[in-house]
N, C-alpha and C positions, 0 to 999 in steps of 0.2 A: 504493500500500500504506500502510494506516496504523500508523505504529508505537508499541510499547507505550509511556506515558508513566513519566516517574520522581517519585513524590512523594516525601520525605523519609522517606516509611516503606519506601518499595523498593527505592531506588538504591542501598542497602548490597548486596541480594540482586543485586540484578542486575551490579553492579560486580565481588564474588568468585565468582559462576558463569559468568563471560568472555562476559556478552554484549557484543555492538558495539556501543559509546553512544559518541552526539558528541553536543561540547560546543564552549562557547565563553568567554572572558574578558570581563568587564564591567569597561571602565576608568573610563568616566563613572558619576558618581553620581546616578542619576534611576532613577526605576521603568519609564518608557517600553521603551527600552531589551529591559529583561526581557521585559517582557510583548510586546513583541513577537518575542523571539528564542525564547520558549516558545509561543505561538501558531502562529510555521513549524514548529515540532516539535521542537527542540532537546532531545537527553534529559536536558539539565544545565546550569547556567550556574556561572563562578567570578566569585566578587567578588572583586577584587584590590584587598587594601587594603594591598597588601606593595608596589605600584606606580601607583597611583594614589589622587585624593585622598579617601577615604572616612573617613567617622567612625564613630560610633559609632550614632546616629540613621540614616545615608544606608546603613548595612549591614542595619538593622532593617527600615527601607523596600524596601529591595532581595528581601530573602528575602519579606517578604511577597508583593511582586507576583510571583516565583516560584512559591510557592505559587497564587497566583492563576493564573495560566497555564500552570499545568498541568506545570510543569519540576524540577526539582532542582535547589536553592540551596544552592552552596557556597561558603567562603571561603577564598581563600588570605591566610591571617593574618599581618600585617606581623610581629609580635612570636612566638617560640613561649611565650610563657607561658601559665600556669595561668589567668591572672585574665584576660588577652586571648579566649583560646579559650574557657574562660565563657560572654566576654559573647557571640559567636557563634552558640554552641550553644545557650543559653540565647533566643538570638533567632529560634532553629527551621532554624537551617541543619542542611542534609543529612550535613552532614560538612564537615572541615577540609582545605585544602593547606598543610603546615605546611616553609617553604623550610629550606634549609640541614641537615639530617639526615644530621650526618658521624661519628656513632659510636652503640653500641647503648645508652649509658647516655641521649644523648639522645633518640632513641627512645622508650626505658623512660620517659622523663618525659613525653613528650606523648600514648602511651597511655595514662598515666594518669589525665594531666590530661581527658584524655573520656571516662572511664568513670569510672561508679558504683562498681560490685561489682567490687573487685578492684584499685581506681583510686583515686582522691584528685580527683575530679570535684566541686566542692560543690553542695550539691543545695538546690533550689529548686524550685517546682512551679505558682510564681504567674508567671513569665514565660510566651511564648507556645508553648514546648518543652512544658510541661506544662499545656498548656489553659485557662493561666489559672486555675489553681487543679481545673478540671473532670477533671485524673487524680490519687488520692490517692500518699500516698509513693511504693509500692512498684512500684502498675503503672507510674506515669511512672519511676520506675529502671528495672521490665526494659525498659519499650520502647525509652527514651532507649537504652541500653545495646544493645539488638537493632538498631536504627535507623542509629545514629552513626558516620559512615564518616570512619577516618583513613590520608591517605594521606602518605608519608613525601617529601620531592622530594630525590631524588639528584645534587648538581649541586658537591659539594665532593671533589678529590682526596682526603682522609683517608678517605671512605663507601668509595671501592673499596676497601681494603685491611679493612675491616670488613663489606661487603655481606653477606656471608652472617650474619651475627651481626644485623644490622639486620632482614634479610626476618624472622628466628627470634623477634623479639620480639611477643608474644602481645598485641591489640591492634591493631599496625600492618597493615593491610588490604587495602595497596596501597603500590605507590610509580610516584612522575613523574618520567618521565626528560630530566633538565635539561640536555640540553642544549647550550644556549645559555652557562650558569655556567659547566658543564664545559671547555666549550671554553677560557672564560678561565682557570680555574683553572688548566691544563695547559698553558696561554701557546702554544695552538696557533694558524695560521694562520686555521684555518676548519671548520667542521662535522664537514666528511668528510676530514679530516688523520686518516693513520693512528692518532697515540695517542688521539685523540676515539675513532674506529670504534671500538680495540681496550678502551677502558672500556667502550664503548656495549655490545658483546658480553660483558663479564666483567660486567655488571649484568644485562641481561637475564635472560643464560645462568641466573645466581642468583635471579631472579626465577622462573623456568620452573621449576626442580628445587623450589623452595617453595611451588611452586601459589601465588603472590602475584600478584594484577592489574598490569600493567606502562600506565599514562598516559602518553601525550606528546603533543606539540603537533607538527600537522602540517603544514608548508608547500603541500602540494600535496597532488592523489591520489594521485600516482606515490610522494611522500615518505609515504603514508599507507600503502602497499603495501607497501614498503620496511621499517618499522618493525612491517605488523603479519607480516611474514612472521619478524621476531623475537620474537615473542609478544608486541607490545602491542593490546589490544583496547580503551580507551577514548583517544579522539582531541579533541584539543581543538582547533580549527581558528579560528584570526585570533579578533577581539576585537571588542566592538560600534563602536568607531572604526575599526576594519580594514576592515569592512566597510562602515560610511558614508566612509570616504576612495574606496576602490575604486569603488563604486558612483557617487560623486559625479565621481570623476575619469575614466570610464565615457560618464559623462550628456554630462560637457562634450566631452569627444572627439566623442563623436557628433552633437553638434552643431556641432564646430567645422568637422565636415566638411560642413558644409550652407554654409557660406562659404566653401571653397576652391574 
C-alpha cells in the first residue's frame, strides 16, 4: 500500500485530523540520512537540535532534503525563542517540537512566536518559507500561518497541574508526550512506575477532551498499541543512528554466526 506523503503544506492537516503518521529523529547532521528515511516512506522526520549537534546551516540543509524526499521536516528547537524558531521556520520546516512547555503563558509565547496574524512571528518573504521572495506579503502570511504546525512537548511536572490551560491555548496544535523527562522529573524508577502511568493518563485524558493530536515516541509495536489505545496517533519510532546501530549490530550477529 502506498501511503499518503506529508509536504510542509499538509502535515498541519493531516496531524489535527488524527491521521496515523510515523516519524523519526534525525541526530546526525547530513542530508543522507533524510532522504533516505523519506524515500522508505516516512511521513515526517525531527531534527533534533535540542540533542544533537546541528547548527544553523546543517538545519537548513536538512529541511531541504526533506522537502526533496518527499517527507515533512520538522524541528525540535534546542532554545524556545522567538529568534530560534524564526530561523527554522523561516528555513521551511513543517513545524516546531518546542521541549519543556510547563505552563500556559509559555505556550502563549511560542504560539506566537509562529504565527503571523495574531502572533508576533517577524515576517520575511525572501527566505525559502516564502519562495524566495516568489509569494508577496500577505499570501506567504496566510499560508505560512495555515501550514505551520506547533506542537507543545509535555515532559515537566509543573505542565500536569496546568494541562488543561496549555491544550486551550489557541495556536498550540498538538502536544508530545515526554516521557522519558517525565519520568525524571517525578524521580520515578522507570516508564511504567505508577506516578509516570498516572500523568501519562491525566495528559492524554486532557488531550482527548481538547480534540488536540497527542505525539510520542515508540519503543516497540506492542508500546505503539499501548499509547495509541490512549489517543496518541502520531508515532515517532528510534532515530537515524537507532537505526544504523540496530541494523549494523544485526549484520554483524549474522555473520558472526557463520564462524561458530
Amino acid at each position: 500500500m502506498t501511503r499518503a506523503r506529508s509536504t510542509p503544506e499538509t502535515f498541519r492537516h493531516r496531524l489535527v485530523s488524527g491521521e496515523h503518521l510515523v516519524g523519526t529523529f534525525i541526530k546526525t547532521p547530513t542530508c543522507h540520512s533524510i532522504e533516505i528515511l523519506g524515500g522508505v516512506g516516512f511521513d515526517f522526520v525531527v531534527i533534533d537540535e535540542e540533542h544533537a549537534p546541528f547548527d544553523r546551516s546543517a538545519i537548513d540543509i536538512g529541511l531541504l532534503a526533506a522537502r526533496a524526499a518527499g517527507t515533512a521536516g520538522l524541528v525540535r528547537v534546542a532554545q524556545p525563542t522567538a529568534a530560534n524558531i524564526l530561523s527554522v521556520l523561516d528555513s521551511g520546516a513543517a513545524g516546531v517540537l518546542v521541549p519543556h512547555v510547563s505552563s500556559p503563558a509559555k505556550a502563549k509565547d511560542i504560539a506566537a512566536a509562529c504565527r503571523y496574524r495574531g502572533g508576533r512571528r517577524g515576517f520575511s518573504n525572501s527566505p525559502r518559507a516564502g519562495g524566495y521572495g516568489a509569494l508577496s506579503m500577505w499570501p506567504h502570511v496566510d499560508a505560512a500561518d495555515a501550514a505551520t504546525t506547533v506542537i507543545a512537548m509535555i515532559e515537566d511536572a509543573e505542565a500536569l497541574d496546568g494541562i488543561d490551560a496549555i491544550l486551550a491555548v489557541e495556536g498550540i496544535d498538538g502536544i508530545f508526550l515526554g516521557r522519558g523527562d517525565l519520568t525524571v522529573a517525578l524521580g520515578a524508577d522507570a516508564m511504567d512506575a505508577p506516578m509516570v502511568r498516572a500523568a501519562i493518563e491525566r495528559v492524554t485524558q486532557a488531550a482527548r477532551a481538547a480534540r488536540k493530536p497527542i505525539c510520542a515516541m515508540a519503543g516497540s509495536t506492542a508500546d505503539a498499541a499501548a499509547l495509541q489505545a490512549l489517543g496518541v496517533t502520531a508515532f515517532i519510532v528510534a532515530s537515524d543512528q537507532g537505526f544504523l546501530r540496530q541494523a549494523a549490530a544485526k549484520a554483524l550477529t549474522d555473520f558472526a554466526a557463520l564462524t561458530a
